[in-house]
C-alpha positions in Angstrom: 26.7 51.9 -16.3 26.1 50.3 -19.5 27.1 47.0 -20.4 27.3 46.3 -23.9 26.8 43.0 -24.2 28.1 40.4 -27.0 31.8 42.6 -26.7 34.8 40.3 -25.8 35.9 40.6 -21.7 39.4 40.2 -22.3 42.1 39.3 -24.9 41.8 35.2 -25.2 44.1 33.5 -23.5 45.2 36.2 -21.0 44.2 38.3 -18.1 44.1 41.5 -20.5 40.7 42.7 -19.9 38.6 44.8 -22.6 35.9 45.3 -20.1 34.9 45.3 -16.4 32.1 43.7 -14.4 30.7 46.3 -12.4 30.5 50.1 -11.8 33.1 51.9 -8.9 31.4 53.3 -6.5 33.0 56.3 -6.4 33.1 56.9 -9.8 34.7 55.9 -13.3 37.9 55.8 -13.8 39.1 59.1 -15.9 40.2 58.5 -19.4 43.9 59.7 -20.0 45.8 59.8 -23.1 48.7 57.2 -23.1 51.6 56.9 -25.5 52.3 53.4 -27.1 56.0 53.2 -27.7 57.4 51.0 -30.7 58.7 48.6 -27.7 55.7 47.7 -26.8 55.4 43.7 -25.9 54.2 41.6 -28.8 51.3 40.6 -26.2 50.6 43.8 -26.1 50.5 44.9 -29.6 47.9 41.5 -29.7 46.1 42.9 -27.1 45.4 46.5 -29.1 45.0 45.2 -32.3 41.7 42.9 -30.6 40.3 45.6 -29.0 40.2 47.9 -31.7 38.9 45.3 -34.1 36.5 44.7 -31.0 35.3 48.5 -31.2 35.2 48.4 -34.8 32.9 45.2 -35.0 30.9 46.7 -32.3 30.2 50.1 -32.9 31.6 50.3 -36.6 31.5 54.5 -37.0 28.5 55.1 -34.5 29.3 57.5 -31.4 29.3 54.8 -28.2 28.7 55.3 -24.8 32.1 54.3 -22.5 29.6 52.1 -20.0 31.8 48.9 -18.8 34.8 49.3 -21.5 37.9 49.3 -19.6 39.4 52.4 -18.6 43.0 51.3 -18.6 42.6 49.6 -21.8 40.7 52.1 -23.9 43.4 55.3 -22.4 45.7 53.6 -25.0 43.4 54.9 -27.9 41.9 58.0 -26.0 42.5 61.1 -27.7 43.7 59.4 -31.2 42.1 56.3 -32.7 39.0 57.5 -30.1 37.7 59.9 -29.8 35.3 62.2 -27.4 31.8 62.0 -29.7 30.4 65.1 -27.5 31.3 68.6 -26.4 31.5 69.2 -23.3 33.4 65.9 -22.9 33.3 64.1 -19.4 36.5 61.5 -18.9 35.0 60.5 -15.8 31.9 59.4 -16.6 30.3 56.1 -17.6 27.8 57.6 -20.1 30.6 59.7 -21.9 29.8 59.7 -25.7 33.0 58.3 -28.0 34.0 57.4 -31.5 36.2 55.6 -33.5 38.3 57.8 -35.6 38.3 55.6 -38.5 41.5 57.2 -40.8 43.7 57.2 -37.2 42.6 53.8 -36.7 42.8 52.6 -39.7 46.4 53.9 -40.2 47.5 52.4 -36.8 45.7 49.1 -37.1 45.8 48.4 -41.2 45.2 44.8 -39.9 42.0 45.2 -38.1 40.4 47.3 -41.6 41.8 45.2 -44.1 43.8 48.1 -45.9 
């Protein structure tokens, strides 16, 4: 499992992880599409808002390999503002390729892009 190192652990402040310390055993977690509702907790909002500004300083446009990025976390942007980067795509593995899909992002996230 990669570790990509110099990206943030968690959201300051809380116990809202961006990453996680070591690999399962069994296997990564699979990556799942989740739906962010309008309701969602001002914490939480915070929370997406870092991580995608997180992604974006990171890996800017450039396809990224999942390694120690949060499953649970990044299944709120999997399949809109991120993207698979390879075909055939594996949501269970730790060297899955993935991308930033800048427009998406940057029309969920106008914050994080400056628009």
């Amino acid at each position: 499992m990669l570790k990509h190192r110099g990206f943030p652990g968690r959201l300051p402040g809380t116990d809202l992880q961006f990453t996680i310390r070591r690999a399962n055993p069994k296997g990564a977690t699979r990556l799942i599409s989740r739906e962010r509702f309008r309701d969602r907790a001002p914490l939480d909002r915070a929370a997406d808002a870092a991580f995608m500004a997180a992604l974006w300083d990171h890996f800017g446009e450039d396809p990224f390999e999942r390694g120690n990025l949060d499953a649970g976390r990044l299944s709120w942007f999997f399949g809109r503002e991120v993207v698979p980067a390879e075909e055939p795509f594996d949501p269970e593995s730790y060297a899955a390729l993935l991308r930033i899909d800048c427009a998406r992002a940057e029309a969920a996230f106008p914050e994080v892009f400056g628009a």
